[in-house]
Short mmCIF file of the C-alpha atoms (twelve columns), coordinates in Angstrom:
data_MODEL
# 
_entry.id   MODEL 
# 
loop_
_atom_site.group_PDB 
_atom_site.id 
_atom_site.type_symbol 
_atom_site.label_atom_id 
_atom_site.label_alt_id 
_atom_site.label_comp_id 
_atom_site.label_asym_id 
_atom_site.label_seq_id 
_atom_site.Cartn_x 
_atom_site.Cartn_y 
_atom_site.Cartn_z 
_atom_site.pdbx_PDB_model_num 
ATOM 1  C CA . UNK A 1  134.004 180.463 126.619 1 
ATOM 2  C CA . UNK A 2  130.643 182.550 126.650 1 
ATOM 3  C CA . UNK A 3  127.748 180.016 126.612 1 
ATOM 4  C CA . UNK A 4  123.432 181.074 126.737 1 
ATOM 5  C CA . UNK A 5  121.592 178.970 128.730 1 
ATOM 6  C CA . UNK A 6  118.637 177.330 128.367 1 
ATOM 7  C CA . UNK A 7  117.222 180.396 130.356 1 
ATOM 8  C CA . UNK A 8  118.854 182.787 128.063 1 
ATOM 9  C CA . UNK A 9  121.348 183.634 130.532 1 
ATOM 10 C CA . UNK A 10 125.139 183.916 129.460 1 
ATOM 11 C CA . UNK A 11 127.482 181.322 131.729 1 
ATOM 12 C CA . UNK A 12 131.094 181.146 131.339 1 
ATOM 13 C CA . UNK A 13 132.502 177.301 131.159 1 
ATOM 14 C CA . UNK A 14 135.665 176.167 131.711 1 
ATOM 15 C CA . UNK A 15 136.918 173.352 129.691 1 
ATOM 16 C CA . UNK A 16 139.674 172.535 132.341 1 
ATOM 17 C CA . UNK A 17 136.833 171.680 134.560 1 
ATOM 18 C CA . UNK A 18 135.097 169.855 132.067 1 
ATOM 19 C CA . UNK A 19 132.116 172.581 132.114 1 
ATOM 20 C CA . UNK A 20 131.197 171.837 136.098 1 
ATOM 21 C CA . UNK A 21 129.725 174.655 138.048 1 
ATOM 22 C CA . UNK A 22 130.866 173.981 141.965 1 
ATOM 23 C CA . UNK A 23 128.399 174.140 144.393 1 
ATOM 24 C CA . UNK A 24 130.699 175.561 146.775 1 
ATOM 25 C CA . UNK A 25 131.256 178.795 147.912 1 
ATOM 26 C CA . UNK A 26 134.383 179.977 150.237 1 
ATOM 27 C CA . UNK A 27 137.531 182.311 150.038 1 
ATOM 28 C CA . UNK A 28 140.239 179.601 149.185 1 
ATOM 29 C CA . UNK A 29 140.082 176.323 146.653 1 
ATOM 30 C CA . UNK A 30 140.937 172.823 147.789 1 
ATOM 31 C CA . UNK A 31 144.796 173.186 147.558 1 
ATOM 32 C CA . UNK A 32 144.255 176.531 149.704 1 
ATOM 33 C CA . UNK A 33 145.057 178.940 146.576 1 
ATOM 34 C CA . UNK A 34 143.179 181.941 146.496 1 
ATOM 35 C CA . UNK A 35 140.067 183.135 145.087 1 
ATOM 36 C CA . UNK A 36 137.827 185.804 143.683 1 
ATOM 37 C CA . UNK A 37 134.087 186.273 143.626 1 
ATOM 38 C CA . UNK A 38 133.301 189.195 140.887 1 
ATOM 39 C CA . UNK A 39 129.528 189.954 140.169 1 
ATOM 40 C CA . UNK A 40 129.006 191.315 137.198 1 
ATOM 41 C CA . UNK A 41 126.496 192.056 134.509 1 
ATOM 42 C CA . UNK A 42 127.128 190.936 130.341 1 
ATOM 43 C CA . UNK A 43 126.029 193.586 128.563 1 
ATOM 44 C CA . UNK A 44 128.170 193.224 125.478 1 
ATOM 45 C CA . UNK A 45 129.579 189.347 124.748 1 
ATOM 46 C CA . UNK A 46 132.913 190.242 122.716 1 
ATOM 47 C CA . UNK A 47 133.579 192.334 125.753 1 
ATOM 48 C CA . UNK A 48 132.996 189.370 128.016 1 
ATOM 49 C CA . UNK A 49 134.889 186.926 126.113 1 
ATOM 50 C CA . UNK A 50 138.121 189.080 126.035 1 
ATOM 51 C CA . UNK A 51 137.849 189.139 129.437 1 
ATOM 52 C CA . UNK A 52 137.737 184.717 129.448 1 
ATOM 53 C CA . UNK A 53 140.369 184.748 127.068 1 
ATOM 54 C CA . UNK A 54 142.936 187.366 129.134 1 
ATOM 55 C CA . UNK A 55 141.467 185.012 132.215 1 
ATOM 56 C CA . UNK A 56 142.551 181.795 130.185 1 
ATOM 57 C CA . UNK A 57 146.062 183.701 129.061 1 
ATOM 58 C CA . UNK A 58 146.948 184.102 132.875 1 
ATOM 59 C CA . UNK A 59 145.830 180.682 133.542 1 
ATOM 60 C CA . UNK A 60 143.009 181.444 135.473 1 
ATOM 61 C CA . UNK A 61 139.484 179.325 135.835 1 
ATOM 62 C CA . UNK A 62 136.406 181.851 135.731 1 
ATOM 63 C CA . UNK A 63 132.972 179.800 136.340 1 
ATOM 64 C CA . UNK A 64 129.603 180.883 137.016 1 
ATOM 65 C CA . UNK A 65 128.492 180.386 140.004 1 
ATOM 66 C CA . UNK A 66 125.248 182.608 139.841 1 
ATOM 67 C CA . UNK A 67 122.613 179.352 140.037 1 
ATOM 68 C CA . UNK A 68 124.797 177.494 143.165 1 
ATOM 69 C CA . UNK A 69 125.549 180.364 145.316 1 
ATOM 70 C CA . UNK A 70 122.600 182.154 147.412 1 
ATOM 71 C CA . UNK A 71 123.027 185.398 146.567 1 
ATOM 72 C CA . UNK A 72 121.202 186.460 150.437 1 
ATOM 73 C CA . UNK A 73 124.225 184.677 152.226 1 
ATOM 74 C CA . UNK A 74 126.617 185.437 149.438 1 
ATOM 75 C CA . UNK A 75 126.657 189.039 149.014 1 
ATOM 76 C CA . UNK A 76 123.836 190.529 150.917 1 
ATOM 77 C CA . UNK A 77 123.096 194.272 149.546 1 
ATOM 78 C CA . UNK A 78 121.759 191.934 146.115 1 
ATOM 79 C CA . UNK A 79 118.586 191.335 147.410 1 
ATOM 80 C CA . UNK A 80 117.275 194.918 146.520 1 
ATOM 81 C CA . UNK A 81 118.690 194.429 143.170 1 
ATOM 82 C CA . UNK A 82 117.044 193.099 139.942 1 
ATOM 83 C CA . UNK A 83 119.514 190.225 139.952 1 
ATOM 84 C CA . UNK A 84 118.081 188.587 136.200 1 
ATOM 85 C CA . UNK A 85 120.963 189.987 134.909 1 
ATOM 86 C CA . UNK A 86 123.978 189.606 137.251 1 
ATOM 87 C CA . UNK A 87 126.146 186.977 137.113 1 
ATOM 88 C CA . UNK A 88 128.571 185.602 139.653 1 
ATOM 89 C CA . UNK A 89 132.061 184.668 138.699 1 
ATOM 90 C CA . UNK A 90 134.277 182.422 141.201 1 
ATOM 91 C CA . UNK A 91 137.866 182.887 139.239 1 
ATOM 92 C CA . UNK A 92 140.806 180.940 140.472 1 
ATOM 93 C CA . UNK A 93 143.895 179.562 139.554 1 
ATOM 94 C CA . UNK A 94 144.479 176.948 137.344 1 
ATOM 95 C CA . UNK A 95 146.124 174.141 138.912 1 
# 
């Protein structure tokens, strides 16, 4: 699901994790299944929600992570980027 924030930014929440953004960021979750890190930028909503939905179809969690994860330690070449508009996705399985 595609929500704005109070900053007018778009953040994905996933109701299987009750809408919780995890502070955490590393290559593997708890149980040790894998994960992906895709930054991104939401130009177009629809086409952002059919990617949640085809996410949520292959039961996979996709959560922003863009406000808990430094972007300098995170993924380094960001910092000469405008980064207002990129978002950071941490998608994993859904247990």
């Amino acid at each position: 699901m595609l929500l704005r924030g109070d900053d007018g930014r778009h953040e994905s929440v996933n109701a299987a994790t009750n809408g919780e953004i995890g502070d955490e960021v590393s290559g593997t979750t708890a149980t040790g299944g894998p994960v992906a890190y895709i930054a991104t930028v939401i130009r177009n909503a629809d086409t952002f929600n059919c990617f949640a939905k085809a996410a949520a179809d292959a039961k996979l969690s996709v959560v922003n992570i863009t406000s808990s994860a430094a972007p300098s330690s995170f993924l380094p070449y960001m910092i000469s980027y405008d980064r207002s508009s990129v978002q950071l996705l941490k998608i994993t399985l859904l247990s």
